[in-house]
C-alpha positions, 0 to 999 in steps of 0.5 A: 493443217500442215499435217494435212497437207502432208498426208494428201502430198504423200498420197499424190506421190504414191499415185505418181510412183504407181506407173504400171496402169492408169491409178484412179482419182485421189479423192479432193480434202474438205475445206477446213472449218472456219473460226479454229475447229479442228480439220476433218480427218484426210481421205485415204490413199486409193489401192495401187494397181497390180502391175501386168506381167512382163516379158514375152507371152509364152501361152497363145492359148492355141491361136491359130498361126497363118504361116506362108510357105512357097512349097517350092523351096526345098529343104525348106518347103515342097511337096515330096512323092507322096504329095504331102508338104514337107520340109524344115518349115513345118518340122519348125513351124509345128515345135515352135507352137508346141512351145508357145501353144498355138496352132499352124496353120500353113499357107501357100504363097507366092514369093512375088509379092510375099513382102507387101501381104506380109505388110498388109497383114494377109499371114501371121508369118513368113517362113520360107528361108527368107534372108535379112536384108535393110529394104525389106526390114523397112516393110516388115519386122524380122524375128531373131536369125535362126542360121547362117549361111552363104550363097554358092554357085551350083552347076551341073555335076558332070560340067568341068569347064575351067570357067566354073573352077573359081569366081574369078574364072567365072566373073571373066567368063560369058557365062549366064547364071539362073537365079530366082526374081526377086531374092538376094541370090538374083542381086548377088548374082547382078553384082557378080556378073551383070545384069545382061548374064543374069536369066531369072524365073518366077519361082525356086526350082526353075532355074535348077531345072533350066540347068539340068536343060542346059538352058543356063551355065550355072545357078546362083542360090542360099547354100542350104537350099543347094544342099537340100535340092542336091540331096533330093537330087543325088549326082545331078548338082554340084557346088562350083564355088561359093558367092557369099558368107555371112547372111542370116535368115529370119521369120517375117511378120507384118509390122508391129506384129504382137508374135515376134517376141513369143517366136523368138523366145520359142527360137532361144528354147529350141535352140537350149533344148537341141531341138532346132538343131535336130530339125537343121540337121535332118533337113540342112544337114548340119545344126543351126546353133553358131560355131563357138569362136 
């Protein structure tokens, strides 16, 4: 009888230590025999489930990927002279589902209102330079960074008035400062100077064109988007001086998004492989990798 026993409590605990799925029912021992006849033989041991693969899912089987893009944003996305879109979200979108075998499919969105659809789940992603910040990460989930940069105060080339020399100069100045509603460049710029110097406009290149018009004194914006809009726009910008140092930008996806880890594992490979810095260096003009310290 203790043998029994023994045999039934080992094959529970096997099925207790089996963890990686739901391990069926043990079959229930026989009574035994009344008046010393020998117990019937005990049940065997039901097979253990075969544990599923771990780690990130590397093979979407060429699902498609809605990727939201402003094409207002250069480098990171527009629409160039051809009236192609264009830009270091595509190049990235298209290698990261080489990687991981999907299909990109790109939208275009407007950035009011960008974070709430991405929460409501209308895109798979959100590329679009889009910095990490506390109150959006409350709405939505963020991939790994993929760079780091600062924001930079950009006037117009020819423009040498002392005000625009420093921060200090600036902050102690009346002049006003274009930005794009909604970013991390338009708080910035509020804290810099106040609400009453700030001018805002629905969408990224407004405010660049509304300092070409002389409408506002200088433009407060992500250090790589100056960069690609002065490199489509050579002699007209220049970089006053910079707000900023130490953000980083993120891929977005709605909460819980089953592509996280699949897009940041595409991100480490791209980045192994010199990939991502190839696409940084044509569009940002400089490599995303982060300097050795």
């Amino acid at each position: 009888m203790k043998k029994l026993i023994a045999v039934v409590l080992i094959c529970a605990l096997g099925l207790v230590v089996v963890g990686c799925a739901q391990a069926p029912a043990a079959t229930p021992c026989p009574p035994c025999p009344e008046g010393g006849e020998p117990c019937p033989a005990a049940p065997e041991c039901p097979a253990a489930p075969e544990c599923p693969p771990t780690g990130p899912t590397t093979d979407l089987g060429g699902r498609e990927v809605r990727i939201a893009v402003e094409n207002a944003y250069p480098p990171f996305n527009y629409i160039d002279d051809a009236g192609e879109p264009v830009g270091w979200d595509f190049d990235t979108g298209r290698a990261i589902c080489e990687k991981i075998n999907c299909t990109p499919v790109f939208v275009e969105t407007a950035w009011e209102g960008l974070f709430e659809a991405m929460a409501a789940g209308e895109n798979d992603v959100a590329f679009d330079g889009i910095t990490i910040n506390l109150p959006r990460s409350l709405k939505i989930d963020y991939s790994d960074p993929y760079v780091e940069y600062g924001q930079v105060i950009v006037a117009q080339a020819d423009d040498d008035r002392a005000e625009l020399n420093d921060e200090e100069s600036f902050v102690a100045s009346s002049l006003n400062l274009g930005t794009q509603i909604g970013t991390t460049n338009e708080i910035t710029g509020m804290k810099l100077v106040g609400e009453e110097r700030i001018v805002s406009y629905e969408t990224f290149d407004m405010p660049m064109v509304a300092l070409m018009a002389g409408e506002v004194d200088a433009v407060i914006i992500d250090e790589v988007a100056a960069i690609g809009f002065m490199g489509s726009n050579p002699g007209q910008y220049r970089i006053a001086f910079s707000a900023t140092s130490g953000e980083y930008l993120a891929f977005v996806f709605s909460p819980l998004s089953d592509l996280v880890e699949p897009f940041n594992w595409a991100l480490q490979q791209m980045f192994a492989d010199g990939t991502m810095d190839e696409i940084c260096e044509t569009w940002l003009l400089r490599p995303c990798s982060p300097q050795a310290e």
